[in-house]
Residue frames relative to the residue before (quaternion, step in Angstrom):
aa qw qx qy qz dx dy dz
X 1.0000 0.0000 0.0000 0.0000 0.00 0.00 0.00
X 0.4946 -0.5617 0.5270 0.4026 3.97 -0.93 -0.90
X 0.7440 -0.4655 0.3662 0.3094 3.05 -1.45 0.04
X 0.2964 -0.6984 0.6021 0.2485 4.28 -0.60 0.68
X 0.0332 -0.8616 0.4384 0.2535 2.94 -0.93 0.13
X 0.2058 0.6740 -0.4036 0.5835 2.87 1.82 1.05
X 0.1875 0.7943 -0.5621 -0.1339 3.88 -1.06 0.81
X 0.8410 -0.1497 0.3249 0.4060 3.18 -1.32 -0.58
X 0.8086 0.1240 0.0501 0.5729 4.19 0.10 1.10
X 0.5417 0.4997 -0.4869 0.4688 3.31 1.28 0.57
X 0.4401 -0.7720 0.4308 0.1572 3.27 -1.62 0.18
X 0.1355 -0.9376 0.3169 -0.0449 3.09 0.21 1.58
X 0.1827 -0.7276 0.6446 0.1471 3.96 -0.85 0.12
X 0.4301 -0.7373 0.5191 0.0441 2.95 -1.13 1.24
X 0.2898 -0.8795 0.3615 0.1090 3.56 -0.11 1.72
X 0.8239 0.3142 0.0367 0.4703 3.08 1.26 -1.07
X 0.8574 0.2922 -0.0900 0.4139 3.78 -0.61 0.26
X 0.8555 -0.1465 0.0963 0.4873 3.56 -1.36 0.25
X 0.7455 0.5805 -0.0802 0.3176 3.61 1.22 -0.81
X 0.4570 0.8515 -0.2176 0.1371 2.85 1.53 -1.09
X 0.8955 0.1559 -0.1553 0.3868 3.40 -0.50 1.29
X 0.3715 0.5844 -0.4152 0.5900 2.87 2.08 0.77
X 0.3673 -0.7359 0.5689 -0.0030 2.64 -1.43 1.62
X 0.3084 0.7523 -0.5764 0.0819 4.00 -0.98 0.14
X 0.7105 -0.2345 0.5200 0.4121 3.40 -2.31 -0.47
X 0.2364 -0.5582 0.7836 0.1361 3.30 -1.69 0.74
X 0.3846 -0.7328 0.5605 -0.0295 3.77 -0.92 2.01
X 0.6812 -0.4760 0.1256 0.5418 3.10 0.95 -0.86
X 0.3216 -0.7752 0.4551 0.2975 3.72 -1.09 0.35
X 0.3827 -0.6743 0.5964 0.2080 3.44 -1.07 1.22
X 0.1529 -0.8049 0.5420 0.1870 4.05 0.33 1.23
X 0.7556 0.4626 -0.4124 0.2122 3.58 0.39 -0.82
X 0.6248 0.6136 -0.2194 0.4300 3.46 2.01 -0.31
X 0.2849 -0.6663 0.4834 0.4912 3.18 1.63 -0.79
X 0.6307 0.6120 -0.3502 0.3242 3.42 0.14 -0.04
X 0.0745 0.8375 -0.5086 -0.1856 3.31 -1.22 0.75
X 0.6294 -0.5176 0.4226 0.3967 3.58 -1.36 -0.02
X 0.1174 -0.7911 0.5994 -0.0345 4.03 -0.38 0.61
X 0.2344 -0.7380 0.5807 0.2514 3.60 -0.75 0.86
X 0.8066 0.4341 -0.1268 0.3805 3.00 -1.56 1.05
X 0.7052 0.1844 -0.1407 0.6700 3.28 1.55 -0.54
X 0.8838 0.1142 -0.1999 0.4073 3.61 -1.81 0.95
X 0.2193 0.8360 -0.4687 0.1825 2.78 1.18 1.60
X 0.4675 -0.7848 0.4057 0.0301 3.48 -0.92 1.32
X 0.1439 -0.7978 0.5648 0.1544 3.75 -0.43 -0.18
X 0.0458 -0.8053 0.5896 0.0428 3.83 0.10 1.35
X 0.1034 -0.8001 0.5503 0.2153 3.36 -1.06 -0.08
X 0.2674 -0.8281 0.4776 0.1209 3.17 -0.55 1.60
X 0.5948 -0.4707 0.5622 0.3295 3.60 -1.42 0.50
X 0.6697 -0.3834 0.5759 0.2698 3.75 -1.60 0.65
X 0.4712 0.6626 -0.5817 0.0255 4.18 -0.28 -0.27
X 0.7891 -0.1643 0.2750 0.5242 3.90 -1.42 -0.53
X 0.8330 0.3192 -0.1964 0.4070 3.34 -0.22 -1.39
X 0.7724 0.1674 -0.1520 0.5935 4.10 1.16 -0.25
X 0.3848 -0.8010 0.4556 0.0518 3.55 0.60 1.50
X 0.7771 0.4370 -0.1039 0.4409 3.62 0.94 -1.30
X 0.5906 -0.6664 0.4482 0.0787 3.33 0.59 -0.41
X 0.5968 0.6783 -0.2722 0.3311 3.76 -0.67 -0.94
X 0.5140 -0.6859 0.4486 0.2531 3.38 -1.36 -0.01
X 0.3376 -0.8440 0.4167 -0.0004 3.46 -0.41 1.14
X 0.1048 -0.8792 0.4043 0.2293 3.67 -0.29 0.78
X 0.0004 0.8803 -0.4737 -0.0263 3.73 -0.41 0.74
X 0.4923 -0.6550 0.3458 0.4572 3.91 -1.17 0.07
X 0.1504 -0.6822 0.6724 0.2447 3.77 -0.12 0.17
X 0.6636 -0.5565 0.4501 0.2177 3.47 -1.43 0.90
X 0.1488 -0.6765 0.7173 0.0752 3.62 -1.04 1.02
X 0.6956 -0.4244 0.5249 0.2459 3.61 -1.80 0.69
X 0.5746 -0.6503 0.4658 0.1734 3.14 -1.34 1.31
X 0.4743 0.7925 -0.2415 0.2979 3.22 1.47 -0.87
X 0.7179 0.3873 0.0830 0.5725 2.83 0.92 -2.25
X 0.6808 0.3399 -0.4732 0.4439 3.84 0.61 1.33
X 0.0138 0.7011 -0.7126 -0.0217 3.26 -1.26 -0.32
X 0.7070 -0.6003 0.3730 0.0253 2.91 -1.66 1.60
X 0.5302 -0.7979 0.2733 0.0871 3.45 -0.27 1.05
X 0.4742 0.8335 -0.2258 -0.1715 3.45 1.21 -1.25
X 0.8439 -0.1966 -0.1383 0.4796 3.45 -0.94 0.43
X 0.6505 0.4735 -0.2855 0.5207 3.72 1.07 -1.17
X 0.4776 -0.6900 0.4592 0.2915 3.49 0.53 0.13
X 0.3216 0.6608 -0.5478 0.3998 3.65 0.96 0.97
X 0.3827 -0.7011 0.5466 0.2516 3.72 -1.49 0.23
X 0.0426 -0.9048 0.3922 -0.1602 3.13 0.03 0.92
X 0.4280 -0.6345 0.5872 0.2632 3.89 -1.05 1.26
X 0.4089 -0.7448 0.5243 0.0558 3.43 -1.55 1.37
X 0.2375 -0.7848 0.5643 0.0965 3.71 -0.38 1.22
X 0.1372 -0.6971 0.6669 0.2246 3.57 -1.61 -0.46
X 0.1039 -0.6897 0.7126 -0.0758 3.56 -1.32 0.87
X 0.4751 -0.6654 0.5560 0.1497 2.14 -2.03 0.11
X 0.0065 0.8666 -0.4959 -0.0556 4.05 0.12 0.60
X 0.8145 -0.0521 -0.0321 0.5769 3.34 0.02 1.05
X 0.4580 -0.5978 0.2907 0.5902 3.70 0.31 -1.32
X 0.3766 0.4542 -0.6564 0.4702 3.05 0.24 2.05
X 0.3369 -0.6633 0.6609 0.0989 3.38 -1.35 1.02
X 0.1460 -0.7362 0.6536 -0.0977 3.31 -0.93 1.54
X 0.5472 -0.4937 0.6625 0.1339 3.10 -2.04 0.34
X 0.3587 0.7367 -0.5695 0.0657 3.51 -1.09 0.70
X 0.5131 -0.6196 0.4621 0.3732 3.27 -1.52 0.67
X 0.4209 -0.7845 0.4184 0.1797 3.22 -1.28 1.16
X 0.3369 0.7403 -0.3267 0.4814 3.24 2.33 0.70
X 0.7512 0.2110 -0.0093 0.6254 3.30 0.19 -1.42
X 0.5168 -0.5070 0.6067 0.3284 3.85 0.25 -0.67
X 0.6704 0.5592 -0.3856 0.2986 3.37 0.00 -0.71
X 0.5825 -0.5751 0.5223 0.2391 2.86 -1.76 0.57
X 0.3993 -0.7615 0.4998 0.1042 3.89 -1.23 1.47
């Protein structure tokens, strides 16, 4: 695949779809799918079979992964914002290509 630039513990907003304008935590990112997990948003309802380890059963709510597509990065000022890369000395950083600033 390529490189996300979305990671693990950023704060994202949801641009597109059923979601739109829900904010949360990036849980984790599923790179080979594009896709990422988002607390709080594209919450499902699974239903789980009766087995050893969950005695009870029942229906369970959980996030199911939304498209990398359909977020965008938060940064401090609370603006969404597309995600450069530099160079700062000789560490490569992240920054919003809004404010400038380092993510």
């Amino acid at each position: 695949m390529g490189k996300l630039k979305i990671k693990t513990g950023d704060t994202v907003r949801v641009t597109a779809g059923e979601h739109k304008g829900r904010e949360g935590k990036v849980q984790k990112v599923l790179i080979d799918k594009n896709k990422a997990i988002v607390e709080g948003v594209n919450i499902v309802k699974k239903h789980t079979k009766p087995s050893a380890s969950n005695p009870q059963g029942g229906i369970n709510e959980m996030e199911a992964p939304i498209h990398i597509s359909n977020l965008a990065i938060v940064d401090s000022k609370g603006n969404a914002t597309r995600v450069g890369y530099r160079m700062e000395g000789d560490k490569k950083v992240r920054y919003s290509k809004k404010s400038n600033e380092v993510l």
